[in-house]
C-alpha positions as CSV (number, residue, x, y, z in Angstrom):
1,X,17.7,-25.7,-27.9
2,X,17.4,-25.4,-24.0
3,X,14.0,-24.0,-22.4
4,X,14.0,-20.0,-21.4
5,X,13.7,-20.0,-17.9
6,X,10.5,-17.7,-16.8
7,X,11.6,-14.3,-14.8
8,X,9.6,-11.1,-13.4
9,X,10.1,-9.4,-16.7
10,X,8.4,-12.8,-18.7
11,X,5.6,-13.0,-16.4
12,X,4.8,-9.2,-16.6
13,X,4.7,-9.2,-20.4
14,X,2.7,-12.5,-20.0
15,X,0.1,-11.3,-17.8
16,X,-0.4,-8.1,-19.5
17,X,-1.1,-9.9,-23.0
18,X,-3.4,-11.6,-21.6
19,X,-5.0,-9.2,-19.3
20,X,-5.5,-7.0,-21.9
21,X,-7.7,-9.9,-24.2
22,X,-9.5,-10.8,-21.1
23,X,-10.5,-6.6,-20.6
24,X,-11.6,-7.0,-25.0
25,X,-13.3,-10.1,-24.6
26,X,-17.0,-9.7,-25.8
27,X,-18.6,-11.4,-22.3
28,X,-21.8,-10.8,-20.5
29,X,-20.4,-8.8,-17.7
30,X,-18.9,-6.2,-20.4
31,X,-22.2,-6.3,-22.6
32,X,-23.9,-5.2,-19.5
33,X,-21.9,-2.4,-18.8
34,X,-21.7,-0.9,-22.4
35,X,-25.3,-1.6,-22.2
36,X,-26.0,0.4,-18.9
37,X,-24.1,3.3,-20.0
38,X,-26.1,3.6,-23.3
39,X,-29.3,3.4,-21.6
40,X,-28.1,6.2,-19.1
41,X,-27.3,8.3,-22.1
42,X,-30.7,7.8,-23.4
43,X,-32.1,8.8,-20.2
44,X,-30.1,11.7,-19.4
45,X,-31.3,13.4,-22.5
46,X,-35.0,12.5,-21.5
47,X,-34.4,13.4,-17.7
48,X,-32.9,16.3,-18.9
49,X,-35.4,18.1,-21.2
50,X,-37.8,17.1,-18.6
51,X,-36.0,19.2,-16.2
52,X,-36.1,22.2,-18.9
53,X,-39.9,22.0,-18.6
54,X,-39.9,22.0,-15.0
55,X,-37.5,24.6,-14.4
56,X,-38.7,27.0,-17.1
57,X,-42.3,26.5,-15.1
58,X,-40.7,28.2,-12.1
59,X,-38.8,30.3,-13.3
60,X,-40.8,31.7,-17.1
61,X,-37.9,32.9,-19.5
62,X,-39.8,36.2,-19.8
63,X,-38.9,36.8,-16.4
64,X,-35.8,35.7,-16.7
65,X,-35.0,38.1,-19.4
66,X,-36.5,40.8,-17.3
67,X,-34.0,40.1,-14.9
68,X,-31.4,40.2,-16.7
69,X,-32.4,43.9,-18.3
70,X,-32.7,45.1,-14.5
71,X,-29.5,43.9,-13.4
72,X,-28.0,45.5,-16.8
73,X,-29.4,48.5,-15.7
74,X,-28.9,48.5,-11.6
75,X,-26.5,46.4,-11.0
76,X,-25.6,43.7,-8.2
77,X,-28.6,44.1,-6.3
78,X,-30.7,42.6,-9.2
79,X,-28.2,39.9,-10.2
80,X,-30.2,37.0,-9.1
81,X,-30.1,35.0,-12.6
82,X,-27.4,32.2,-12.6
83,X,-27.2,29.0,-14.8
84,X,-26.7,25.8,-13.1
85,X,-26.9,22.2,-13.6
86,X,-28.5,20.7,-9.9
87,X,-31.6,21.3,-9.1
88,X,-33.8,20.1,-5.7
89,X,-36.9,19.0,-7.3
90,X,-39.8,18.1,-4.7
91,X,-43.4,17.3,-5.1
92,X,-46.2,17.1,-2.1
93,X,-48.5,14.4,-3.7
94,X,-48.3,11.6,-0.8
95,X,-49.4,11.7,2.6
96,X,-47.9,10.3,6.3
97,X,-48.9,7.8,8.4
98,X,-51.5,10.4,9.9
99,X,-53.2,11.2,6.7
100,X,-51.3,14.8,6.4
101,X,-50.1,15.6,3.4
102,X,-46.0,15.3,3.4
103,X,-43.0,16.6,0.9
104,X,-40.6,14.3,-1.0
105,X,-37.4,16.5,-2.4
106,X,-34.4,15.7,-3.2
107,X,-31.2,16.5,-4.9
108,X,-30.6,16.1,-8.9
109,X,-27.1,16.7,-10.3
110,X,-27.0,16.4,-14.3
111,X,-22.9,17.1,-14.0
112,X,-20.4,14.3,-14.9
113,X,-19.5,14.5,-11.5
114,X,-23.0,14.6,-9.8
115,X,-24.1,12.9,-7.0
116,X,-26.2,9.2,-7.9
117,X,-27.9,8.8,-4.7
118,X,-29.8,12.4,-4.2
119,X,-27.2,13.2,-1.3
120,X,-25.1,17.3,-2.5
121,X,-22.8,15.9,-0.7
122,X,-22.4,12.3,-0.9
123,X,-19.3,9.5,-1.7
124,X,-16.9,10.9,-3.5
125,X,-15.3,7.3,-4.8
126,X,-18.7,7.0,-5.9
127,X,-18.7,10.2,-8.4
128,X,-15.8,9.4,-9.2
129,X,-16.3,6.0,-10.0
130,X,-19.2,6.7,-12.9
131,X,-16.9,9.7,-14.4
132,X,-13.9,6.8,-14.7
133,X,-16.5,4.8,-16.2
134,X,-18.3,6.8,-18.8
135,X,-15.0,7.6,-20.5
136,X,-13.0,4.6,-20.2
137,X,-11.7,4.5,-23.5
138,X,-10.2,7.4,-23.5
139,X,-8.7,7.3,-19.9
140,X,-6.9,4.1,-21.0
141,X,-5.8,5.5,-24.7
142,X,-4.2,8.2,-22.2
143,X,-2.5,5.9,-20.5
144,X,-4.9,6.1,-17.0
145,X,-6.3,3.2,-15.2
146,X,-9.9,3.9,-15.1
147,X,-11.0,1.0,-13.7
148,X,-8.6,1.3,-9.7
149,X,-12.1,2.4,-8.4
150,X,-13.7,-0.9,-9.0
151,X,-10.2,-3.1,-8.9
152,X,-9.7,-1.4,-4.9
153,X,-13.2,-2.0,-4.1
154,X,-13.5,-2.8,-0.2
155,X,-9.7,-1.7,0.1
156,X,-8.9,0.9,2.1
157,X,-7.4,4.2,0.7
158,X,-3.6,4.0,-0.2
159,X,-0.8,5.4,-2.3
160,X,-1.5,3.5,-5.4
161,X,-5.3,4.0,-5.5
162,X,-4.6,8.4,-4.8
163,X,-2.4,8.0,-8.0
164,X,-4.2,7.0,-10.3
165,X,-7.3,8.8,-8.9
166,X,-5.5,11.9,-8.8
167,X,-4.3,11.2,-12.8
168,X,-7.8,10.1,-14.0
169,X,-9.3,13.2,-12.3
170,X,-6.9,15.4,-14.0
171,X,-7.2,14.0,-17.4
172,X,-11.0,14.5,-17.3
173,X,-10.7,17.9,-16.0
174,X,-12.3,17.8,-12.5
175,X,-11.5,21.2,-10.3
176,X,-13.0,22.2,-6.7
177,X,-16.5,23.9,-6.2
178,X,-17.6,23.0,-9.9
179,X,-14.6,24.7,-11.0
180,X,-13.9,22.0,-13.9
181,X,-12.2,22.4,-17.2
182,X,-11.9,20.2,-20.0
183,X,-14.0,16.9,-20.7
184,X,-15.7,17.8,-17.4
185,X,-16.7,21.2,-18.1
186,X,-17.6,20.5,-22.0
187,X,-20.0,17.7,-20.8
188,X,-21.3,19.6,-17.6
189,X,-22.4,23.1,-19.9
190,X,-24.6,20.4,-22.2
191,X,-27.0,20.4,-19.1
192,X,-27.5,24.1,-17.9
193,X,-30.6,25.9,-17.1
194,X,-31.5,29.7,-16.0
195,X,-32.5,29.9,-12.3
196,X,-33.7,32.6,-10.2
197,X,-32.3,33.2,-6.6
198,X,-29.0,32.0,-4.6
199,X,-26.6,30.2,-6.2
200,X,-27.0,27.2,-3.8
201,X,-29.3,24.9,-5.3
202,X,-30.2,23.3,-1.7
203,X,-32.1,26.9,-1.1
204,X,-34.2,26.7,-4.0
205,X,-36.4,23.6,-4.6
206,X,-38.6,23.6,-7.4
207,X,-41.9,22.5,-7.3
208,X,-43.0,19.2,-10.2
209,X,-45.3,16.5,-10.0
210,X,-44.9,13.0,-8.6
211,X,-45.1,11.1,-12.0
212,X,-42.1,13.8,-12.8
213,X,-40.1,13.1,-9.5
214,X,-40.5,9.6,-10.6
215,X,-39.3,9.9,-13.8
216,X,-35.9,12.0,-12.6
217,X,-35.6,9.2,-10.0
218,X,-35.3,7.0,-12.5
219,X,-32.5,8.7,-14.7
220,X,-30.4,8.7,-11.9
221,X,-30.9,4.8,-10.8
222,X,-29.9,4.1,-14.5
223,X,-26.5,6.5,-13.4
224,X,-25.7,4.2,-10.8
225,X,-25.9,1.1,-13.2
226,X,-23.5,2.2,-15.2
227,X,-21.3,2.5,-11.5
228,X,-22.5,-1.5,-10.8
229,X,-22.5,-3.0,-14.0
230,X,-18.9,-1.6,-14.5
231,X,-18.3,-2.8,-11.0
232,X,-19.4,-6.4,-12.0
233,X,-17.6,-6.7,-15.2
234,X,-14.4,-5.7,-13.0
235,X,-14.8,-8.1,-10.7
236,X,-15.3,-10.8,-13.2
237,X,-11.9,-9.7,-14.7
238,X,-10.1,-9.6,-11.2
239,X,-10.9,-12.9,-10.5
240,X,-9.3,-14.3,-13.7
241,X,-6.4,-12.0,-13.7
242,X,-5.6,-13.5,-9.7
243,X,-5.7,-16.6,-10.9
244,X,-3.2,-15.9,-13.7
245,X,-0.6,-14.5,-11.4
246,X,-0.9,-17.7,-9.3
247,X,-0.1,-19.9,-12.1
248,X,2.5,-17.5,-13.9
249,X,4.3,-17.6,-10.7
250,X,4.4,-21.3,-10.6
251,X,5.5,-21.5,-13.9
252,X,9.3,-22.4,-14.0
253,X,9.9,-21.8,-17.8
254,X,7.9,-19.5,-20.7
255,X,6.7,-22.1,-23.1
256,X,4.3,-23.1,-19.9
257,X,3.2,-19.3,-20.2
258,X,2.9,-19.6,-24.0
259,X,1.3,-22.9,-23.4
260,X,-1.5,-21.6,-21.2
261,X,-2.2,-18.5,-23.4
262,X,-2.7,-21.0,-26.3
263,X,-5.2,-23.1,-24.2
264,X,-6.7,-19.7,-23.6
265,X,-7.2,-19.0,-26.7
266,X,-4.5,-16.3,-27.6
267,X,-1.9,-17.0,-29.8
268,X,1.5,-15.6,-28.4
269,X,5.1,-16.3,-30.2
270,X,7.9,-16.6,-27.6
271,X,10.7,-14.9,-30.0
272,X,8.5,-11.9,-30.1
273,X,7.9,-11.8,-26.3
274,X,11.1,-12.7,-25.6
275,X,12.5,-9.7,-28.1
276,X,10.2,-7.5,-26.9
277,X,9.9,-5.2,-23.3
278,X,7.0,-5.5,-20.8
279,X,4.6,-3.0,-22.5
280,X,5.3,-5.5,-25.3
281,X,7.1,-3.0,-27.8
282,X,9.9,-4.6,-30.4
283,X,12.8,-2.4,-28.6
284,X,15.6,-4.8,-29.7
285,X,14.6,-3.9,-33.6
286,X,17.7,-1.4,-34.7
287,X,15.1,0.6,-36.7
288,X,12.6,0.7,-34.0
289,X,15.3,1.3,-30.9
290,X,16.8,3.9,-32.8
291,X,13.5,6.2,-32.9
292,X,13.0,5.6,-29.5
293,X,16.2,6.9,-28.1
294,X,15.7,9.8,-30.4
295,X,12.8,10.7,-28.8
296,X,14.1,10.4,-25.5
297,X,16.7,13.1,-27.0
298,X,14.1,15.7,-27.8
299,X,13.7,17.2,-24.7
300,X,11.2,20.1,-26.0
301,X,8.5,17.9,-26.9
302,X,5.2,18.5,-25.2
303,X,3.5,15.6,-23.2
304,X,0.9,15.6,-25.8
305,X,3.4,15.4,-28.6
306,X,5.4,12.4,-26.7
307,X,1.6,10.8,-26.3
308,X,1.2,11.3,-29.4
309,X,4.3,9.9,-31.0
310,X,4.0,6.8,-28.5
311,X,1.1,5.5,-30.2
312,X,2.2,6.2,-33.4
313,X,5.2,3.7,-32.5
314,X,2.5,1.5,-30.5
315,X,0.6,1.6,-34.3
316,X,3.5,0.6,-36.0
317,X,3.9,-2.5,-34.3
318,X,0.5,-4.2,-35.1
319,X,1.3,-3.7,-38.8
């Protein structure tokens, strides 16, 4: 039997297989980045409640309450209650060069979205980057590439990278001016408090003590982990998956593709691959090619329906 010559379509469903064990594999690099977003979970509870207590210092929930009766019973003029989920905490405990007593403050966003280095306004990529991040799972059971933050690091901005931005963004719900919906808003209303005055949050810091500042600094060091760790395992990934295309583009005929694969560890059959299309479904299977071309019939199927129906078929195949 004569050798199947490798082609684009080979290599694709080659690199994928094995891409996708290298992104399962149990490795230090992953470890640490499951491990950092745990510990951020732990502290955003902690951080959290903390900020409760420090709010609810400044701004009593009698008075709050009161308020709220007044502006029930005059109107706009007394509506000066808002919930919101940043807060500029500051504390005057330290002292300058000169011996004069000095205020620290800065910015504190509990939103999925929120800032990780104390800046209202700072690096977008970087927001973005943690939101990707924290729900990975379910960006890639969605079909989105949560990881193009970290895979374009040092890159500068282009078509493909606005794409999939653009679709992980959308999945998780993110809106202008805090106007989320979705996964975005559901996590962001977890971490509301009651405030008193404008609704800009730079206008209103509230007052806490050092060992507290310290303590919020800390919750949000532990949300740019999550950001770095991520960032590492990536990396660690990207350098692997380079190397792969170099040597799957070398390759002049698929049993040297199946070979590598088995020296990798994975255990790949070349009928199946070579039956099968790039996302690695059995198309060429009557039974299985004939439910997919009926679903490409039913034109009045949702997007969550056709999602939904894909993995079913995806399911199918791994039993």
């Amino acid at each position: 039997m004569s050798k199947i010559r490798m082609n684009t379509e080979y290599r694709n469903k080659l690199y994928n297989r094995i891409k996708d064990v290298f992104e399962k594999e149990d490795t230090q690099e992953r470890q640490g980045f499951l491990e950092a977003r745990e510990n951020f979970e732990n502290k955003q509870t902690t951080a959290f409640e903390l900020a409760r207590q420090v709010v609810e210092r400044s701004y009593p929930k009698d008075d709050v309450a009161t308020l709220r009766t007044f502006k029930k019973k005059y109107g706009d003029p007394c509506d000066v209650v808002a919930k919101d989920k940043c807060f500029y905490f500051s504390h005057s405990e330290d002292v300058d060069e000169d011996g004069d007593q000095k205020t620290t403050q800065s910015h504190f966003d509990f939103g999925l979205y929120g800032n990780l280095n104390g800046n209202e306004y700072g690096d977008s990529d970087e927001r973005d980057h943690f939101a990707h991040a924290y729900y990975r799972e379910e960006l890639k059971e969605n079909g989105c590439n949560p990881d193009i933050i970290a895979q374009q690091s040092g890159k500068d901005s282009n078509p493909h990278k606005t794409k999939h931005l653009d679709a992980n963004n959308k999945f998780l719900g993110k809106g202008r001016y805090d106007e989320h919906t979705g996964m975005t808003s559901k996590f962001d209303k977890q971490f509301l408090l009651d405030v008193i005055g404008t609704s800009h949050c730079r206008s209103r810091a509230i007052a806490c003590t050092k060992a507290e500042y310290e303590q919020f600094e800390q919750w949000r060091m532990a949300k740019a982990n999550v950001v770095s760790k991520h960032q590492t395992w990536i990396d660690s990934i990207s350098k692997q998956t380079e190397q792969l295309k170099i040597g799957l583009k070398a390759y002049r005929y698929l049993s040297e593709g199946i070979e590598l694969a088995k020296e990798l560890g994975i255990e790949l059959d070349e009928a199946e691959l070579v039956r099968t299309n790039s996302t690695g479904l059995t198309i060429y299977n009557p039974s299985n090619l004939a439910n997919l071309i009926k679903g490409m019939k039913n034109k009045s199927q949702t997007r969550e329906q056709k999602i939904a129906l894909r993995k079913q078929y995806e399911k199918s195949q791994l039993n």
